[in-house]
C-alpha positions as protocol buffer text, in pm:
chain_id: "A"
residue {
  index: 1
  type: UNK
  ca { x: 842 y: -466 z: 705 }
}
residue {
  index: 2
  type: UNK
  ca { x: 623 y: -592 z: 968 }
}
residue {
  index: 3
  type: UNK
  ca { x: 335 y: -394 z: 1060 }
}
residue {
  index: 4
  type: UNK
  ca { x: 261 y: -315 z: 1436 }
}
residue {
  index: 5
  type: UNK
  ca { x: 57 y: -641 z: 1530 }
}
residue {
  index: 6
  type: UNK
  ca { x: 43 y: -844 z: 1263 }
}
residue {
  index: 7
  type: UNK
  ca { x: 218 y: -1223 z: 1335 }
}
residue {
  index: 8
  type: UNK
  ca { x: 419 y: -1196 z: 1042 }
}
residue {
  index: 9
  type: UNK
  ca { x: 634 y: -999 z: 817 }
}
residue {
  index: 10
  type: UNK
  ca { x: 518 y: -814 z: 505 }
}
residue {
  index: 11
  type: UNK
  ca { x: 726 y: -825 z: 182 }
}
residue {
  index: 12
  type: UNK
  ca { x: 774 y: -452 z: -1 }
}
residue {
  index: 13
  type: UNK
  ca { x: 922 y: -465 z: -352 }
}
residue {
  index: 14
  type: UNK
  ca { x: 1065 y: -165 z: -551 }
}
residue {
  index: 15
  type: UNK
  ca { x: 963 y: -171 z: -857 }
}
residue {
  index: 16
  type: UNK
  ca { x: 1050 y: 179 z: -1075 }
}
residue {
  index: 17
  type: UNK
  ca { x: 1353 y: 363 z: -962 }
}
residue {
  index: 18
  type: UNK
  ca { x: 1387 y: 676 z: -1167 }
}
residue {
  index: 19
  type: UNK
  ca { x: 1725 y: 811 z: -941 }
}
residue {
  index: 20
  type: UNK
  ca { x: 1631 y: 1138 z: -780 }
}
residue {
  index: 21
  type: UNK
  ca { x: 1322 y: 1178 z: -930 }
}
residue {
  index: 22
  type: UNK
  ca { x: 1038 y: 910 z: -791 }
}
residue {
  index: 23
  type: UNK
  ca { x: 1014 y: 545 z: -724 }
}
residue {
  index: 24
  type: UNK
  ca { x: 764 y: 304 z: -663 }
}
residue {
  index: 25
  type: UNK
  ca { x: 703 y: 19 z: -423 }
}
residue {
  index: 26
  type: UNK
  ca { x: 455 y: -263 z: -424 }
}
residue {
  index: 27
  type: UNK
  ca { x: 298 y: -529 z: -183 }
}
residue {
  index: 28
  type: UNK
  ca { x: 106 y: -791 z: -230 }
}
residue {
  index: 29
  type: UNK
  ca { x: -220 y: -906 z: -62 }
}
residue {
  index: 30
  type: UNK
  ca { x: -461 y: -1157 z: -55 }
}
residue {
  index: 31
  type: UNK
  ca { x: -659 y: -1033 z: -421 }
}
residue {
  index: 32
  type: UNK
  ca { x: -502 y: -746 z: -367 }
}
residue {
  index: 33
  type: UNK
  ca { x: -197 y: -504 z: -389 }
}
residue {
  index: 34
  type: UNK
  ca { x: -94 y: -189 z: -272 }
}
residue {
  index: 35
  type: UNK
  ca { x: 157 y: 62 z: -467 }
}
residue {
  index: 36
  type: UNK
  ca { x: 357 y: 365 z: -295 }
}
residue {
  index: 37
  type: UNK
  ca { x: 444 y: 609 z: -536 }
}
residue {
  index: 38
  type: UNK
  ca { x: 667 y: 862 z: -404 }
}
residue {
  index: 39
  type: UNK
  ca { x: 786 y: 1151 z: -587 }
}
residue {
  index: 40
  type: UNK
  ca { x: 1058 y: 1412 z: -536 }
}
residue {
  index: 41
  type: UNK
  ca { x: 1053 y: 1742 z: -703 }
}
residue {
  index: 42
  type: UNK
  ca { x: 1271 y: 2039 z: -695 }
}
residue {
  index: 43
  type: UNK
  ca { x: 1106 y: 2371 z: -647 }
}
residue {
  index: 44
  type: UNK
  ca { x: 1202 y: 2740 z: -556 }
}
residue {
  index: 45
  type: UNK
  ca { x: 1151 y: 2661 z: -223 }
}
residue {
  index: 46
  type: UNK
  ca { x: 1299 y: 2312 z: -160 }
}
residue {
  index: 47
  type: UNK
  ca { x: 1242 y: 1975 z: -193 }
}
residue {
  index: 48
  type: UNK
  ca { x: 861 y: 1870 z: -270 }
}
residue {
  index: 49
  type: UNK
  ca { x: 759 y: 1489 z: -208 }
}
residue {
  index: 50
  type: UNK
  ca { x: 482 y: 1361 z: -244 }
}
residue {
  index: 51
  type: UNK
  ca { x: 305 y: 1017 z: -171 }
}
residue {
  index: 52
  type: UNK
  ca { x: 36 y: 840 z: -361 }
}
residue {
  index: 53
  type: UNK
  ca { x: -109 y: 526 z: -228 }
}
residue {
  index: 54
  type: UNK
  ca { x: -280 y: 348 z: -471 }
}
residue {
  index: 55
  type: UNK
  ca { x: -449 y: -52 z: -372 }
}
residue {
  index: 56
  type: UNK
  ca { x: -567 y: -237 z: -680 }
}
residue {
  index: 57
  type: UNK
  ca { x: -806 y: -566 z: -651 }
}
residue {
  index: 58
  type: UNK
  ca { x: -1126 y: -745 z: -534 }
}
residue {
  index: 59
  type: UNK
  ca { x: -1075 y: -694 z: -188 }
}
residue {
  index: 60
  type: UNK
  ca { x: -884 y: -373 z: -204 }
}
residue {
  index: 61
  type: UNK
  ca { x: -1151 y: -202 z: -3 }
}
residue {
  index: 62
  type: UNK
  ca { x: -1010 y: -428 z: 271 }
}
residue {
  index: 63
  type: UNK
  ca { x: -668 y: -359 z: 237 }
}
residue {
  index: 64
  type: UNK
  ca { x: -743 y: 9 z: 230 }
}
residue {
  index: 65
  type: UNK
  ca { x: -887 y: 13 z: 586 }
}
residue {
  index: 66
  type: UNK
  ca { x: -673 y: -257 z: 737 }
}
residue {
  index: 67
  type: UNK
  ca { x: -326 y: -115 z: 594 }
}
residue {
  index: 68
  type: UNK
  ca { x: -353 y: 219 z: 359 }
}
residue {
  index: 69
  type: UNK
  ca { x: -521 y: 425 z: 642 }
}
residue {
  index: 70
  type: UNK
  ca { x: -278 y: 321 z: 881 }
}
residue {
  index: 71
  type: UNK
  ca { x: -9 y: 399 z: 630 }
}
residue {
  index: 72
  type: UNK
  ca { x: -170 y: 743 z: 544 }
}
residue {
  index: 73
  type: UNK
  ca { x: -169 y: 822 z: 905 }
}
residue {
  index: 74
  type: UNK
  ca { x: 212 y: 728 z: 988 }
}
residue {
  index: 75
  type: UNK
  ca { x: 280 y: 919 z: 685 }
}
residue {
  index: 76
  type: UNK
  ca { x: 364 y: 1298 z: 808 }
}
residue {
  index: 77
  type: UNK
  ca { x: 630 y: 1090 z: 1056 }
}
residue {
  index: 78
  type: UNK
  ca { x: 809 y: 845 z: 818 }
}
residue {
  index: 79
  type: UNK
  ca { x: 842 y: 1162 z: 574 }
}
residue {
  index: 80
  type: UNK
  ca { x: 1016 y: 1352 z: 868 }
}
residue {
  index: 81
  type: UNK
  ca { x: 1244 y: 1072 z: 957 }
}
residue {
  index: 82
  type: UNK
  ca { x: 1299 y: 1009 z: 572 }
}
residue {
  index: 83
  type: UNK
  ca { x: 1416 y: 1409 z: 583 }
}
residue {
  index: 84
  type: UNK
  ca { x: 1630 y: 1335 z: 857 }
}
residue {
  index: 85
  type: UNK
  ca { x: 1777 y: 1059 z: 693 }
}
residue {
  index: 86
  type: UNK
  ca { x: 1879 y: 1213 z: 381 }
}
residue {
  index: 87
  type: UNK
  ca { x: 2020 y: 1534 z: 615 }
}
residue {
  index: 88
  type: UNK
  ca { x: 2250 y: 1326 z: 808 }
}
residue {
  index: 89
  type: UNK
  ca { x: 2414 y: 1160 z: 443 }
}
């Protein structure tokens, strides 16, 4: 992924994959690194997902502001075009 003005590209990794139930991704920073747990759960009334962001490390307080508030604020749109996504297969 690259992230809207940055000069370079960020690398994502999955790293738990539990089909149809949650997975997890992780990227690494400098001293520090940011997971995105997302979770799908059936209920009477649908689908339920829900994100966790999680950043780990000495200068995660940096990496919060710079990139996790920007992610939590994108997030209402990506999960709408993820919804969209999984419609149209």
């Amino acid at each position: 992924m690259k992230p809207k003005g940055w000069p370079k590209t960020v690398t994502m990794k999955i790293i738990e994959c539990i089909p149809n139930q949650s997975f997890t991704d992780y990227t690494k920073f400098l001293l520090a690194g940011l997971y995105g747990i997302h979770h799908m759960e059936k209920t009477d009334k649908g689908l339920k997902l829900t994100t966790t962001i999680k950043v780990v490390g000495p200068l995660s307080w940096v990496w919060r502001k710079i990139v996790a508030e920007e992610i939590l604020a994108t997030l209402p749109h990506q999960t709408d075009m993820l919804i969209k996504l999984a419609r149209a297969s």
